[in-house]
PyMOL Python script that loads the backbone (N, CA, C, O; Angstrom):
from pymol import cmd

cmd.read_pdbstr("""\
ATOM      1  N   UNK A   1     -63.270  65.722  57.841  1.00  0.00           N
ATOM      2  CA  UNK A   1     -61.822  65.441  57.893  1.00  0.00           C
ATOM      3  C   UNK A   1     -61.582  63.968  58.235  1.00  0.00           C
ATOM      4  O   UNK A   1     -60.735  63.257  57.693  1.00  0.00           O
ATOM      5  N   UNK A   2     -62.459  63.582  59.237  1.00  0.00           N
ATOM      6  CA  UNK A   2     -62.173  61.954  59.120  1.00  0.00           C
ATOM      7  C   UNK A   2     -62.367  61.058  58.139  1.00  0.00           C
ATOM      8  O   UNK A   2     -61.610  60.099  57.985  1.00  0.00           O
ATOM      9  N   UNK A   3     -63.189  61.242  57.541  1.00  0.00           N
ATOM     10  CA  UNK A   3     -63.381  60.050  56.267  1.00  0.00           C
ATOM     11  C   UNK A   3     -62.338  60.630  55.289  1.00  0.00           C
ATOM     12  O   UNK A   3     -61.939  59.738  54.541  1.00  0.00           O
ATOM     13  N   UNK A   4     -61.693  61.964  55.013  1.00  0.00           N
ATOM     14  CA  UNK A   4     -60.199  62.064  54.226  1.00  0.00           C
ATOM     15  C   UNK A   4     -59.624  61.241  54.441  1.00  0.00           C
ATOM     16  O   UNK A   4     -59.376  60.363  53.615  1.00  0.00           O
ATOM     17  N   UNK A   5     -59.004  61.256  56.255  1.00  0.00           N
ATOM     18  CA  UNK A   5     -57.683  61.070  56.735  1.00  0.00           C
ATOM     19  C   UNK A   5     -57.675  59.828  56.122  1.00  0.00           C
ATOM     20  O   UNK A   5     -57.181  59.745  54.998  1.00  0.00           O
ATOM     21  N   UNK A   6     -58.236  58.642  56.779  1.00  0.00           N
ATOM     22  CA  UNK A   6     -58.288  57.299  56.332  1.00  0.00           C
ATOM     23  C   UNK A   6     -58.361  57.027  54.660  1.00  0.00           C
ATOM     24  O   UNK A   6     -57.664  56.131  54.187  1.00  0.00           O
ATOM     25  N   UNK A   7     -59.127  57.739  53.900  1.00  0.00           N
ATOM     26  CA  UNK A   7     -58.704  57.246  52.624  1.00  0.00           C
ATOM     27  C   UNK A   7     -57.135  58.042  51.990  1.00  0.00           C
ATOM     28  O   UNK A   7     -56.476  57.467  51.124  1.00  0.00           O
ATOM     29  N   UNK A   8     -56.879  58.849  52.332  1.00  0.00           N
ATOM     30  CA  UNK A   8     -55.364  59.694  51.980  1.00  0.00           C
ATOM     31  C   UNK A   8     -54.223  58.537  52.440  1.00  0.00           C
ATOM     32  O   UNK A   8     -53.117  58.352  51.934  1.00  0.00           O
ATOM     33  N   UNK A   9     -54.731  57.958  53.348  1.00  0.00           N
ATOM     34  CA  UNK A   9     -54.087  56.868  54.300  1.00  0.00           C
ATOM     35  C   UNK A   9     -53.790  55.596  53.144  1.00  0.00           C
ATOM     36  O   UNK A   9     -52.867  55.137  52.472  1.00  0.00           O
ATOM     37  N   UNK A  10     -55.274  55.373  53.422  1.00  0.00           N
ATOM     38  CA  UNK A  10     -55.184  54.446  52.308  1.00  0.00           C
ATOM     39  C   UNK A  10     -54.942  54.389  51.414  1.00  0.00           C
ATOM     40  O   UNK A  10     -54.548  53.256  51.139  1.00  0.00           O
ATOM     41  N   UNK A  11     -54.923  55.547  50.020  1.00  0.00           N
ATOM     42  CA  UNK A  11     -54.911  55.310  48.564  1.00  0.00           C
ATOM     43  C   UNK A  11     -52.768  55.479  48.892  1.00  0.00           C
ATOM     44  O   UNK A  11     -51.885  55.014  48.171  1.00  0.00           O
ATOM     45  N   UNK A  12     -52.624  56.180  50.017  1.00  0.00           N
ATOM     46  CA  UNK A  12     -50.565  56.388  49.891  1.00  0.00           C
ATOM     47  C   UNK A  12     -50.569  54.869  49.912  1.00  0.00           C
ATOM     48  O   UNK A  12     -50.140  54.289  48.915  1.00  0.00           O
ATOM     49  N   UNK A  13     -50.993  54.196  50.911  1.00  0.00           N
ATOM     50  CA  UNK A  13     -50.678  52.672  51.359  1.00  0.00           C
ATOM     51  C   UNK A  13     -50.904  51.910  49.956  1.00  0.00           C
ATOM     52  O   UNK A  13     -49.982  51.096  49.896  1.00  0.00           O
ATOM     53  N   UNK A  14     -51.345  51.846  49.318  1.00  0.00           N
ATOM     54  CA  UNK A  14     -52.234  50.965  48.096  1.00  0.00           C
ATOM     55  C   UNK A  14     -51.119  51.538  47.220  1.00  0.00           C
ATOM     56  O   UNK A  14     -50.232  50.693  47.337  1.00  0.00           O
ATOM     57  N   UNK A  15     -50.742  52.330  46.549  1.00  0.00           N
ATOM     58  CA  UNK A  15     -49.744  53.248  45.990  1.00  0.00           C
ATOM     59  C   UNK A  15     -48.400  52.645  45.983  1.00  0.00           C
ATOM     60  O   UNK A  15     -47.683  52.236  45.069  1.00  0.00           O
ATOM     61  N   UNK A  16     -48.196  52.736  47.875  1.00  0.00           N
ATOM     62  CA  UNK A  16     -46.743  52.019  47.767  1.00  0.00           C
ATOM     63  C   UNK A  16     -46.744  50.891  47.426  1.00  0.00           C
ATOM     64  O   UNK A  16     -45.885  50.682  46.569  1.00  0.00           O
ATOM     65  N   UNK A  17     -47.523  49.736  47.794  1.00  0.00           N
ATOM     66  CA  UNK A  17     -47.545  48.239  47.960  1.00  0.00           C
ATOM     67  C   UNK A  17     -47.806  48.113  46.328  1.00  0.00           C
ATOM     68  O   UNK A  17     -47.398  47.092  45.775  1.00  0.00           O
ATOM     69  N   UNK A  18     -48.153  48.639  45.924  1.00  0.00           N
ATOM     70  CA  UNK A  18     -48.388  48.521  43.937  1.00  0.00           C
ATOM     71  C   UNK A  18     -46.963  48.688  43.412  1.00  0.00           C
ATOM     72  O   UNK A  18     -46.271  47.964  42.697  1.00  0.00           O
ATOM     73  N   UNK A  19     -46.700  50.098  44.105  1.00  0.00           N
ATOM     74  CA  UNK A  19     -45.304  50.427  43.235  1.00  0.00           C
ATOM     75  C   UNK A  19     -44.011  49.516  43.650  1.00  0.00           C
ATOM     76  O   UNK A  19     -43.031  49.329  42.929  1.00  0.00           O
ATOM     77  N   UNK A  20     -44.206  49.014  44.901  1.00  0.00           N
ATOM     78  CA  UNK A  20     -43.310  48.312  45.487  1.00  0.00           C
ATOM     79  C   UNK A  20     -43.035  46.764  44.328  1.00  0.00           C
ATOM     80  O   UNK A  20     -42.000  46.362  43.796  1.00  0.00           O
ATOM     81  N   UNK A  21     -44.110  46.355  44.295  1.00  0.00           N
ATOM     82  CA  UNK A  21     -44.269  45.132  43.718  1.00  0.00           C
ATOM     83  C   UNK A  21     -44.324  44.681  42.388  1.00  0.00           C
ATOM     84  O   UNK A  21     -44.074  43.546  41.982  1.00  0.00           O
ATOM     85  N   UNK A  22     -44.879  46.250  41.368  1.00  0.00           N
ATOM     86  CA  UNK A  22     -43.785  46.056  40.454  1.00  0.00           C
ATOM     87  C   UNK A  22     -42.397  46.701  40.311  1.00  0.00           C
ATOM     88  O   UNK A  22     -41.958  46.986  39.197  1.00  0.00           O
ATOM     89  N   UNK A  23     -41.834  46.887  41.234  1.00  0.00           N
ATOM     90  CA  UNK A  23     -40.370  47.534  41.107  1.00  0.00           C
ATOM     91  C   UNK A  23     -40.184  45.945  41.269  1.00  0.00           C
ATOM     92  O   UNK A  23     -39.982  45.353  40.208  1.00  0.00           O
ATOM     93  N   UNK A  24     -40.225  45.107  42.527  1.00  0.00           N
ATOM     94  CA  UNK A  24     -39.729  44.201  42.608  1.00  0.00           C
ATOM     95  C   UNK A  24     -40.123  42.931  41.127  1.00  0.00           C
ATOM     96  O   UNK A  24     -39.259  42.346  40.473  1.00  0.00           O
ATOM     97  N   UNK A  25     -41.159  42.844  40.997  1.00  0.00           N
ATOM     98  CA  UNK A  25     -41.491  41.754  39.511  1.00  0.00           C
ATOM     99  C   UNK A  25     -40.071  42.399  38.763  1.00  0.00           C
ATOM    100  O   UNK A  25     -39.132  41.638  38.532  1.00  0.00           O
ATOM    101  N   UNK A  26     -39.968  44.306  38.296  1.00  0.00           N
ATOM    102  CA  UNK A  26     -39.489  44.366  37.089  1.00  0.00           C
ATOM    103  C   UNK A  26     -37.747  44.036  37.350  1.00  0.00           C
ATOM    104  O   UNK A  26     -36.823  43.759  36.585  1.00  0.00           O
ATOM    105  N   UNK A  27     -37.840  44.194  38.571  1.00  0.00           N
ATOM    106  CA  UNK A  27     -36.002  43.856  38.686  1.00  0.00           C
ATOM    107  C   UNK A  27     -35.948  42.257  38.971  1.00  0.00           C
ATOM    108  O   UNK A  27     -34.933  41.855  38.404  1.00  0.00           O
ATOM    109  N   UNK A  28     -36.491  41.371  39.495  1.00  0.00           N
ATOM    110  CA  UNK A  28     -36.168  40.094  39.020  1.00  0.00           C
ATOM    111  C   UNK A  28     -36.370  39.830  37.823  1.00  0.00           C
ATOM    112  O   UNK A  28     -35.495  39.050  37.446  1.00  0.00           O
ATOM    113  N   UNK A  29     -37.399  40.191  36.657  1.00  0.00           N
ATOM    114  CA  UNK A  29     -37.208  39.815  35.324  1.00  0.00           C
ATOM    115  C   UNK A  29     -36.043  40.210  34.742  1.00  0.00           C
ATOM    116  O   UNK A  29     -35.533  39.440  33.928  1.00  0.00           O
ATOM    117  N   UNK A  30     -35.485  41.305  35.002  1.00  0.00           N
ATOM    118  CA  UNK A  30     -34.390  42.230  34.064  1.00  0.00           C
ATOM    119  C   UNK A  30     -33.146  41.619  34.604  1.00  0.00           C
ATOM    120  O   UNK A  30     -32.207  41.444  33.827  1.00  0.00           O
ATOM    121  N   UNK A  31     -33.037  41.269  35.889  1.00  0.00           N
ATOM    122  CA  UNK A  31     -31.546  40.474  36.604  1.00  0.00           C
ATOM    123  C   UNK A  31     -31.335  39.309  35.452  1.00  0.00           C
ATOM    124  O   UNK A  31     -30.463  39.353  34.585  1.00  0.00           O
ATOM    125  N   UNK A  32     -32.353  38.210  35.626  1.00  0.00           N
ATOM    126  CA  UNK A  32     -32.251  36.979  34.902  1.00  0.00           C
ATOM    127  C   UNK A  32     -32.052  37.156  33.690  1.00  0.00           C
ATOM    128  O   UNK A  32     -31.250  36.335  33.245  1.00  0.00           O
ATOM    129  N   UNK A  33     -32.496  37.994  32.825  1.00  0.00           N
ATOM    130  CA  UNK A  33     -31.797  37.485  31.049  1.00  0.00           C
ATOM    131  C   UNK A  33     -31.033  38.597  31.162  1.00  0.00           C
ATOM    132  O   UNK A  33     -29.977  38.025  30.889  1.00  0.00           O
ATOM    133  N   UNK A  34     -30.603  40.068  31.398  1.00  0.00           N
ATOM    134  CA  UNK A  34     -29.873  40.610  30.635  1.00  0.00           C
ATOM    135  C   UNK A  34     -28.118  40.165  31.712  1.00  0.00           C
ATOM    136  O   UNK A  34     -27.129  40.897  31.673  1.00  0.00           O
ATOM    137  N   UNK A  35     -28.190  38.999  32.447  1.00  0.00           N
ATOM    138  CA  UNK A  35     -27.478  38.239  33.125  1.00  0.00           C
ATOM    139  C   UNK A  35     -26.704  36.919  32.517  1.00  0.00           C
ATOM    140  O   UNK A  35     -25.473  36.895  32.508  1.00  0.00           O
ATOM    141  N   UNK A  36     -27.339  36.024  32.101  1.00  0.00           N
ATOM    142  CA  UNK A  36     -26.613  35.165  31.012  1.00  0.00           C
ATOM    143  C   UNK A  36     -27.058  35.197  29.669  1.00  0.00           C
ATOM    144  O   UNK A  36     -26.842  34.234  28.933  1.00  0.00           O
ATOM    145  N   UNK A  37     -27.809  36.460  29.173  1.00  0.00           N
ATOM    146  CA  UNK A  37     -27.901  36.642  27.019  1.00  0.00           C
ATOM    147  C   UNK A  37     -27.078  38.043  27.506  1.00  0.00           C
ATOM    148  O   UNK A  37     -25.991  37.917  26.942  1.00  0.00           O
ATOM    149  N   UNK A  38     -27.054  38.980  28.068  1.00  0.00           N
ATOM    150  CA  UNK A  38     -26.868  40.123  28.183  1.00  0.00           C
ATOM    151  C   UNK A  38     -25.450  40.165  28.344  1.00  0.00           C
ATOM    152  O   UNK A  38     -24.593  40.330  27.476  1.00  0.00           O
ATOM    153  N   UNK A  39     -25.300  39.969  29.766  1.00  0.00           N
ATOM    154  CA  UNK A  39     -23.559  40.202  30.141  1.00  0.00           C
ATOM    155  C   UNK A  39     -22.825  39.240  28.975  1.00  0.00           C
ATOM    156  O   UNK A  39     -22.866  39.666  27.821  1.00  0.00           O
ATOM    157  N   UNK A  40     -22.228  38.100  29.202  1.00  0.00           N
ATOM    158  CA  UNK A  40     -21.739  36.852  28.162  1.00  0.00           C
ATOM    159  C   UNK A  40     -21.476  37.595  26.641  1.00  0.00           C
ATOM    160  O   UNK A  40     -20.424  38.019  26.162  1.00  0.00           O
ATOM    161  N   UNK A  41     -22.985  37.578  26.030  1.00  0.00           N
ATOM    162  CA  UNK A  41     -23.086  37.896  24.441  1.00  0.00           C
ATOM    163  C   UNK A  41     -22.059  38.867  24.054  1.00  0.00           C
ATOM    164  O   UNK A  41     -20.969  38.706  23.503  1.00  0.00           O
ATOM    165  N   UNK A  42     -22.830  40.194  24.587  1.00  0.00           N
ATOM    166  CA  UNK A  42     -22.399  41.552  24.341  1.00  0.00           C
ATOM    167  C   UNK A  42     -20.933  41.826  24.798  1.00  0.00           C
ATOM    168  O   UNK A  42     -20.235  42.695  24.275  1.00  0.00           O
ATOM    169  N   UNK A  43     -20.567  41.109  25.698  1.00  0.00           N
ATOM    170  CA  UNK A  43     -19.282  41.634  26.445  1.00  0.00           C
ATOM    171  C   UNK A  43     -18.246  40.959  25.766  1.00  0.00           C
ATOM    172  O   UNK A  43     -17.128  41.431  25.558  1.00  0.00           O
ATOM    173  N   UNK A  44     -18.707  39.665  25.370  1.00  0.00           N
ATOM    174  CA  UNK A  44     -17.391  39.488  24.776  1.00  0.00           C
ATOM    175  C   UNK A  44     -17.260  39.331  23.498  1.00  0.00           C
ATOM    176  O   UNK A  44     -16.616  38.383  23.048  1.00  0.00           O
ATOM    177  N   UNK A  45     -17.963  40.407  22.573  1.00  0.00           N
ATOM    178  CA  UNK A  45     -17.972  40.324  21.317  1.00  0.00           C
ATOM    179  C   UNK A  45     -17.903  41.811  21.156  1.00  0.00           C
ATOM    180  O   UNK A  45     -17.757  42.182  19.991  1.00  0.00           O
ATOM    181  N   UNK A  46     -17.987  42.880  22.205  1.00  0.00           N
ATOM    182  CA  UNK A  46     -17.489  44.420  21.859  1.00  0.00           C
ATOM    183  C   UNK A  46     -16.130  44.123  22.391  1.00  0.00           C
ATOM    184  O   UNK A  46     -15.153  44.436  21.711  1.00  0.00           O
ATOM    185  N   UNK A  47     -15.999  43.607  23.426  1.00  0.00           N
ATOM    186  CA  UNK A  47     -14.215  43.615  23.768  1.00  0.00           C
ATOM    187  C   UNK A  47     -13.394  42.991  22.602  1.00  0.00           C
ATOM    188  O   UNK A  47     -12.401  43.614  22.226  1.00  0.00           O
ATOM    189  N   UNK A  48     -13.659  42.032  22.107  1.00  0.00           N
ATOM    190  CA  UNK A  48     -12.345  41.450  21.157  1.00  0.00           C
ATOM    191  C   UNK A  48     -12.420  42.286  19.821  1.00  0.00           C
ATOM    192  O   UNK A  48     -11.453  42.386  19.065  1.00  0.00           O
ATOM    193  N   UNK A  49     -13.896  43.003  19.543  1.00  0.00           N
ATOM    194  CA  UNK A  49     -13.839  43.673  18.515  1.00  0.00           C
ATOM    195  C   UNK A  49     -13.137  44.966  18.258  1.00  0.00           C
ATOM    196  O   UNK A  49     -12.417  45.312  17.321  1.00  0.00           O
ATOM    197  N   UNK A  50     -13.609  45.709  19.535  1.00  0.00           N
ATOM    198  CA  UNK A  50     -13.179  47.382  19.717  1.00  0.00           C
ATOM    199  C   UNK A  50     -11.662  47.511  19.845  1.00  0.00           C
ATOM    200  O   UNK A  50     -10.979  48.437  19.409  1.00  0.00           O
ATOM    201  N   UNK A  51     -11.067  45.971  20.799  1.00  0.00           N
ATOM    202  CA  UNK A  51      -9.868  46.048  20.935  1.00  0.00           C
ATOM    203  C   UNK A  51      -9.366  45.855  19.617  1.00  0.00           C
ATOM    204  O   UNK A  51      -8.448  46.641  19.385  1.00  0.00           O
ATOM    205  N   UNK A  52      -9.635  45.091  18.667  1.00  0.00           N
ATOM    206  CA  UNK A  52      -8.736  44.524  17.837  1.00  0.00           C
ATOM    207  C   UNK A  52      -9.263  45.707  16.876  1.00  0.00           C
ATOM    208  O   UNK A  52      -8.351  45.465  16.085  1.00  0.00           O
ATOM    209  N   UNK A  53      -9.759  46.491  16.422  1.00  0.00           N
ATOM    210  CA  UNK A  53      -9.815  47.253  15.993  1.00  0.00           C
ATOM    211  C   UNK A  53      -8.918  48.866  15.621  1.00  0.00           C
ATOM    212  O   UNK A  53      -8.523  49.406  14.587  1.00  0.00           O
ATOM    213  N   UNK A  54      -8.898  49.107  16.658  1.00  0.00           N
ATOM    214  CA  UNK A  54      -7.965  50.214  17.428  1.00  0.00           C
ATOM    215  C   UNK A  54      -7.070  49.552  17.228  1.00  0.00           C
ATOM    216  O   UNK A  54      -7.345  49.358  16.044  1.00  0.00           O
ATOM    217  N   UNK A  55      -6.050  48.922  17.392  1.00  0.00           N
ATOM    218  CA  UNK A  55      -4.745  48.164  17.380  1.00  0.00           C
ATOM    219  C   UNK A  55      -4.205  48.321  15.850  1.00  0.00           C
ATOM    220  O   UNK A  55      -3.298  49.073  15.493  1.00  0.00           O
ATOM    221  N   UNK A  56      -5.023  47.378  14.965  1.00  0.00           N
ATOM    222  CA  UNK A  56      -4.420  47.512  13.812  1.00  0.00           C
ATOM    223  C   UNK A  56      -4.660  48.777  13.083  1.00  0.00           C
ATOM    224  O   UNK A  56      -3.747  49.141  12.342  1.00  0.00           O
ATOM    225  N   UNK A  57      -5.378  49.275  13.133  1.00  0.00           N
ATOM    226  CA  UNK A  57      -5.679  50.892  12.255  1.00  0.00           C
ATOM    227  C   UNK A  57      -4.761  51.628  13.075  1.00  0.00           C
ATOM    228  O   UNK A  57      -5.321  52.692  12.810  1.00  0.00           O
ATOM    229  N   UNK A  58      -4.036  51.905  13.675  1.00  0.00           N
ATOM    230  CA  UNK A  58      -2.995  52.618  14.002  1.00  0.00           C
ATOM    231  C   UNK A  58      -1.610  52.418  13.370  1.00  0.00           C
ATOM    232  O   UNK A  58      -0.837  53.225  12.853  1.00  0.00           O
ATOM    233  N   UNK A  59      -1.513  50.716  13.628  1.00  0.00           N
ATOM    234  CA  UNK A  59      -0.375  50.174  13.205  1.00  0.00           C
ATOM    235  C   UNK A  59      -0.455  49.853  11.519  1.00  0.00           C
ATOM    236  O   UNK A  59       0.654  49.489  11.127  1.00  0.00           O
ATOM    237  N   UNK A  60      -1.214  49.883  10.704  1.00  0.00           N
ATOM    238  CA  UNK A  60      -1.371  49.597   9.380  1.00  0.00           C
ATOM    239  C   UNK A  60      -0.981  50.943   8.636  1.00  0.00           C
ATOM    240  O   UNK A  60      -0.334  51.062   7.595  1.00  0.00           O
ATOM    241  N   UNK A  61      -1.623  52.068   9.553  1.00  0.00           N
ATOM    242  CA  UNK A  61      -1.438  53.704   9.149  1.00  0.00           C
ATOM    243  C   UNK A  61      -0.242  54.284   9.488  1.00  0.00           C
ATOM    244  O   UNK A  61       0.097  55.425   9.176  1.00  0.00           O
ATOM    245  N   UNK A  62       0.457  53.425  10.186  1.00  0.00           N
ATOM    246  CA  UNK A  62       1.943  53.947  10.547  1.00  0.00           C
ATOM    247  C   UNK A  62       2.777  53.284   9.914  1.00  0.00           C
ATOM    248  O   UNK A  62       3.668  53.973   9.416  1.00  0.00           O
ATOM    249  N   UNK A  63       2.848  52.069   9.714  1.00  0.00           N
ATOM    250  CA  UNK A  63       3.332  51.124   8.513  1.00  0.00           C
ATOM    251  C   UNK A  63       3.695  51.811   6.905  1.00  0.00           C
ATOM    252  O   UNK A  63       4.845  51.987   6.504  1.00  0.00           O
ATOM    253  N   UNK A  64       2.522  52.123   6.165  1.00  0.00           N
ATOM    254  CA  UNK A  64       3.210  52.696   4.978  1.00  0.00           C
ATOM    255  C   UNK A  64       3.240  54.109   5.505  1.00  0.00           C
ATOM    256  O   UNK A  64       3.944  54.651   4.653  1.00  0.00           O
ATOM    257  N   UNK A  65       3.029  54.720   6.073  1.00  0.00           N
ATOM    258  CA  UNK A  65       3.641  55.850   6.340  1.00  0.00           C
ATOM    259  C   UNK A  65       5.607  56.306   6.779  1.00  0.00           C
ATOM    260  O   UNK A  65       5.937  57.472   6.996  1.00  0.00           O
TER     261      UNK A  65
END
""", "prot")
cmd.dss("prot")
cmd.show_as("cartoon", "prot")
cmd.util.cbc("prot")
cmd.orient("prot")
């Protein structure tokens, strides 16, 4: 039971400090670009689209109607 305890010990410890460190690598890579290509790009090219979209196809279809 003693030579378990210490490696059960160890392989949890080794485990976290791995998983820890790439959680942390993968969330500073993913902050930085999907931050100024991500937010910027996408956001303001579905907003002026979706809006302006919806707007006139209502009003064009009520028009000759």
């Amino acid at each position: 039971t003693d030579p378990s305890r210490p490696r059960g010990k160890g392989a949890t410890s080794s485990v976290q400090r791995a998983g820890g460190r790439r959680i942390r690598r993968r969330v500073a890579r993913t902050q930085p670009q999907p931050k100024p290509q991500g937010d910027p790009e996408p956001m303001a090219e579905p907003e002026p689209i979706h809006v302006a979209e919806p707007q006139p196809d209502p009003i064009h279809v009520t028009e000759p109607q």
